[in-house]
N, C-alpha and C positions, 0 to 999 in steps of 0.2 A: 774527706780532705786528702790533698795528694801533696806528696814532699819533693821539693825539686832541688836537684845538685846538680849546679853545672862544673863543668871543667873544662880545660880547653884554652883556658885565656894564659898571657905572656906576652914577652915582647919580642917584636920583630921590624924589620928593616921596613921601609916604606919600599911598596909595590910587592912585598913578602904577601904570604897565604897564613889564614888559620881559621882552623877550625872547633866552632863552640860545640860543646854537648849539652844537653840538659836532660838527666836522668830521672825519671817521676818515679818513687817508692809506689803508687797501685797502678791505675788500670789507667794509660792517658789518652786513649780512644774517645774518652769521655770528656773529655776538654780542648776547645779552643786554643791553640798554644802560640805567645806572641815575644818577641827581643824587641830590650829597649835599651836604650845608654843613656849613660849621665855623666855628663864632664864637670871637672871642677867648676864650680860658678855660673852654670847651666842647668836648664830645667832638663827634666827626663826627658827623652825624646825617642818617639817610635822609631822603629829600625825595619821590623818585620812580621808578618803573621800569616797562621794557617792554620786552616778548618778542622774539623774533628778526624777527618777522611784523608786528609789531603789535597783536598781538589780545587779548594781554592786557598791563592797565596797573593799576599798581600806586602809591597817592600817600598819603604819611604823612598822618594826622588830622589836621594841623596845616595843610595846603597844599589842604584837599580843598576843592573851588568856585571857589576862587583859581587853582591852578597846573596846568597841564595839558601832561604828555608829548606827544610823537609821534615818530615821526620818518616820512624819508623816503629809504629806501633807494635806490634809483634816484641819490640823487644822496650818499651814503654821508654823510648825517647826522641826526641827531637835533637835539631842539631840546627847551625845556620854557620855554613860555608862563606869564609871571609875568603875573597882576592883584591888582587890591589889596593891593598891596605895605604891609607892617608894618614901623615901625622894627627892631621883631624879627625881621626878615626878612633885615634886615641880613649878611653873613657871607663867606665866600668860597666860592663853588660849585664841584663839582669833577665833570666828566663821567665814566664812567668803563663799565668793556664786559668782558666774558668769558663765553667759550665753554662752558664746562661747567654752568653754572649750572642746576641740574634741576627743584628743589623750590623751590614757592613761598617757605618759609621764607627762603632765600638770597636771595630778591630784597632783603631788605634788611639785609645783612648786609655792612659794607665789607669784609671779608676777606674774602669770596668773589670778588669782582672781581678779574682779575689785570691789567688795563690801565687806566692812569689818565690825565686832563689835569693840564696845569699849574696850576688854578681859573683864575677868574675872578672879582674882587671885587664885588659887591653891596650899594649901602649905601642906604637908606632915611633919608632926614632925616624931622623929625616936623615 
């Protein structure tokens, strides 16, 4: 089992940058690793995801040109580069990682993950 901390979230001006981290306590080469958000009185919602390697990345309609996955293993984290932040963008982000993940369909899917962070808040003023 692998622990994840992210950091990185606060608030910023609409069309502002930021950027999330998610730190894994062991080895995150081994996991799938996917950002989701959850606004007041909304369901969770995919945001973005990437493969064990890197090689493949996956980013909801909604974030695409704007928000961009990576990570970097070697030093056991991920990250997802916000620009042009929207008030709607608002929400609380939640890092999150699991090993079994096979078919693309799962990548965005929150009950396929079975490791979560604690989020981190994100708020957009207008």
């Amino acid at each position: 089992q692998v622990q994840l901390v992210e950091s990185g979230g606060g608030l910023v001006q609409a069309g502002g940058s930021l950027r999330l981290s998610c730190a894994a306590s062991g080895r995150i080469s081994d996991y799938t690793v996917g950002w989701f958000r959850q606004a007041p009185g909304k369901e969770r919602e995919f945001v973005a995801a990437i493969s064990r390697r890197g090689g493949n990345k996956y980013h909801a309609n909604f974030v695409k040109g704007r928000f961009t996955i990576s990570r970097d293993n070697a030093r056991n984290t991920a990250y997802l580069q916000m620009n042009s932040l929207k008030p709607e963008d608002t929400a609380v982000y939640y890092c999150a990682a699991d090993e079994d993940i096979k078919y693309g369909f799962e990548y965005y899917s929150p009950g396929k993950y079975d490791q979560w962070g604690q989020g981190t808040q994100v708020t957009v003023s207008s």
